[in-house]
C-alpha positions as CSV (number, residue, x, y, z in Angstrom):
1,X,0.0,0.0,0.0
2,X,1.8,3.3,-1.5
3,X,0.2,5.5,1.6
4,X,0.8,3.2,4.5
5,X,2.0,5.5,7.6
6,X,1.4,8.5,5.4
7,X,1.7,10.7,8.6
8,X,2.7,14.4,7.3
9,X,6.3,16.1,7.9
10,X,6.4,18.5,11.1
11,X,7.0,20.9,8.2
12,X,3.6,20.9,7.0
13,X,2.0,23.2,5.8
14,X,5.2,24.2,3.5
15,X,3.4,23.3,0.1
16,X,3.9,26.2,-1.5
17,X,6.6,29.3,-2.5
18,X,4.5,31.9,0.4
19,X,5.1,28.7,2.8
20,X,8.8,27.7,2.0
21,X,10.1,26.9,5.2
22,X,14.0,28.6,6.5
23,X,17.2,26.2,6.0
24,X,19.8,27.8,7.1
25,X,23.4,27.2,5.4
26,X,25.3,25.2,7.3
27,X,22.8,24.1,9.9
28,X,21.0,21.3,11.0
29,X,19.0,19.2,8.1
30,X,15.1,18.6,8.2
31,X,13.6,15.8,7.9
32,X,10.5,15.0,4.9
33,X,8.3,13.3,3.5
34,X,5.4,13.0,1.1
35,X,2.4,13.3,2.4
36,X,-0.1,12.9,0.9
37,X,0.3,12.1,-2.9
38,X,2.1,14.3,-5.2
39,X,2.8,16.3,-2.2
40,X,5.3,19.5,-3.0
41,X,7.6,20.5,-0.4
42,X,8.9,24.3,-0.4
43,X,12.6,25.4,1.7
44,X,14.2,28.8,1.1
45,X,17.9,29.7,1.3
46,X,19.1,33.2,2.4
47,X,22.8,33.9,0.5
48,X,25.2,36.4,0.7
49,X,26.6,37.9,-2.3
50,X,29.5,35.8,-4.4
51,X,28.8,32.8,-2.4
52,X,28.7,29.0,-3.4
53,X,26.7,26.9,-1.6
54,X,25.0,23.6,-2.1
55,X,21.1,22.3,-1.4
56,X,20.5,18.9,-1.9
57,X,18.6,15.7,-0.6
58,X,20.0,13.1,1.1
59,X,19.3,9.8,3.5
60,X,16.0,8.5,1.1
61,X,13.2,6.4,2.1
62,X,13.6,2.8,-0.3
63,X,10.7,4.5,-2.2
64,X,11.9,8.2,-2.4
65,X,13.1,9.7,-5.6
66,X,13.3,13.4,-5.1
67,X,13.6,15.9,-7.8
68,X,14.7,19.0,-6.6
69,X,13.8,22.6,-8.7
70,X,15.6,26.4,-7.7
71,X,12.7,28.7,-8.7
72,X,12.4,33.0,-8.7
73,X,10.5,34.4,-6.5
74,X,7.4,35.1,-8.2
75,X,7.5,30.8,-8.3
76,X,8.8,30.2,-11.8
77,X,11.2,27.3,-12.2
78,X,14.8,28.0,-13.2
79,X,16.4,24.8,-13.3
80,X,15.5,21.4,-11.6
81,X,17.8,18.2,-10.7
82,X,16.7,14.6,-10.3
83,X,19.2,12.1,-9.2
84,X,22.9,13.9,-9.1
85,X,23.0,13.7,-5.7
86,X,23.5,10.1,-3.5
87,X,21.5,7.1,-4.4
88,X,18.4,8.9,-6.0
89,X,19.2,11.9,-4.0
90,X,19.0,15.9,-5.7
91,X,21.8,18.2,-5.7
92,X,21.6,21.4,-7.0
93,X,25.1,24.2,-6.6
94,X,24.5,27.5,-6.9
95,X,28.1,29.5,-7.4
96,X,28.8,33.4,-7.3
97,X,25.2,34.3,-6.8
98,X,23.6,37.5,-5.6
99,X,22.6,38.7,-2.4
100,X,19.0,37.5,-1.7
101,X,16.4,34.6,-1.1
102,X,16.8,31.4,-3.0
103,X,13.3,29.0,-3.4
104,X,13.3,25.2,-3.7
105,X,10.8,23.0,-4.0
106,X,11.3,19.2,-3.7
107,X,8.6,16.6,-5.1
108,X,8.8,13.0,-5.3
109,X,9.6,11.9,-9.0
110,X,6.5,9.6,-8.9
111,X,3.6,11.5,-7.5
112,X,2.1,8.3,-7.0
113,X,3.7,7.4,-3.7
114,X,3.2,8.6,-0.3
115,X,4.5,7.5,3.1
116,X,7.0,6.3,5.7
117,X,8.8,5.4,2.9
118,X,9.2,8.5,1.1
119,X,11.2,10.2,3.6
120,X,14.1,12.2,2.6
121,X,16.5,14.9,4.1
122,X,17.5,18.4,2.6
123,X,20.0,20.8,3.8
124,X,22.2,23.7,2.1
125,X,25.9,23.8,2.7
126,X,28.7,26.3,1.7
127,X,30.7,25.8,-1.0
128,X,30.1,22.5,-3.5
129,X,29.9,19.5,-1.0
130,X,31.3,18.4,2.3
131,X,33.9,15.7,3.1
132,X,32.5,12.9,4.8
133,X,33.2,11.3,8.0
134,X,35.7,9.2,7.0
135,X,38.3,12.1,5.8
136,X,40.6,12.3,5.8
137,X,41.5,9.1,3.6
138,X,43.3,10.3,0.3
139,X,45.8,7.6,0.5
140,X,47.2,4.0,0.9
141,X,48.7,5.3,4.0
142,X,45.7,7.0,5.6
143,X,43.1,4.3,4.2
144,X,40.0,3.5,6.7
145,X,39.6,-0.3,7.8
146,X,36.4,-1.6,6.1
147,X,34.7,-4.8,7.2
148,X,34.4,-8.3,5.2
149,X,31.1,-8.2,7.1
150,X,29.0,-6.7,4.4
151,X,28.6,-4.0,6.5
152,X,29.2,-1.0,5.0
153,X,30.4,2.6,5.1
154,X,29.0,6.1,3.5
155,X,32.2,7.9,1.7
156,X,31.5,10.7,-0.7
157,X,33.9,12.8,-3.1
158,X,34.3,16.0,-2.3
159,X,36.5,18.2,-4.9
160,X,38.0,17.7,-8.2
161,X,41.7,16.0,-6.7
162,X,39.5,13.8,-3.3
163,X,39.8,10.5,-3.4
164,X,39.0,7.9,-0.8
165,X,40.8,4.6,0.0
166,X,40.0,1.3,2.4
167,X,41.8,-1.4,3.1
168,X,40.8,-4.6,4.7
169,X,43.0,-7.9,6.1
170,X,42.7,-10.9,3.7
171,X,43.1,-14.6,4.5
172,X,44.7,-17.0,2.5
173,X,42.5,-19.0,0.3
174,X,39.1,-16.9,1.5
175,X,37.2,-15.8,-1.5
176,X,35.4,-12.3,-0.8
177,X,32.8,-10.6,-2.9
């Protein structure tokens, strides 16, 4: 059932550009969902002038596909994103932009689906990512343990030149996958 625990975001009412609810660069994320159907979810970012920052959605329910659209603000849509960010995640990077309000909206790609399993995260961040926990880990030498467990880690890559290493003890005659 596409709507089971469809139980709204403690966002709501933020469905549309007059209701875009704060997210503050750098701060905390917020939590989403759809709810109900084809529901549209509305954040605003406040920039300074010649700054680069990043808004994007992240951590999504097994049946969340966000598409993510920067509009004006009389509502019009400037430019949307669908799945550059993690897993079917959005990311959209704004760089040397004015002084002023920026509005996103953020709808499930298939406006079919509703629910606990829908949920998704959003927050904006200066500049065009940020490392991940695991930094740093650039090398052979500075290379993070990683499990033969099939647990697993979340690494991301953060500027042109990052790169992230693991390592991991084999044994002898052990086949691993």
């Amino acid at each position: 059932e596409l709507e089971k625990g469809c139980k709204q975001d403690r966002y709501e009412v933020d469905d549309t550009i007059a209701s875009a609810q704060p997210v503050g660069l750098d701060s905390t994320k917020s939590s989403h969902n759809s709810c109900p159907k084809a529901d549209l979810d509305w954040v605003k970012v406040d920039a300074t002038k010649g700054s680069t920052f990043t808004v994007e959605t992240f951590n999504l329910g097994k049946a969340a596909d966000t598409k993510l659209c920067l509009h004006d603000s009389n509502g019009q849509k400037l430019r949307c994103d669908r799945d550059s960010g993690a897993g079917f995640g959005s990311r959209l990077v704004l760089g040397n932009v004015e002084a002023g309000t920026y509005y996103f909206s953020v709808q499930d790609e298939n406006d079919q689906v509703a629910g606990d399993e829908t949920a998704y995260e959003i927050h904006a961040i200066s500049g065009l990512c940020r490392k991940d926990a695991l930094e740093p880990d650039d090398t052979t030498a500075t290379a993070k343990p990683i499990g033969t467990d099939n647990s697993a880690q979340a690494h991301n890559i953060c500027g042109a030149n990052d790169a992230d290493w693991v390592a991991f003890n084999a044994t002898a005659n052990t086949q691993y996958v």
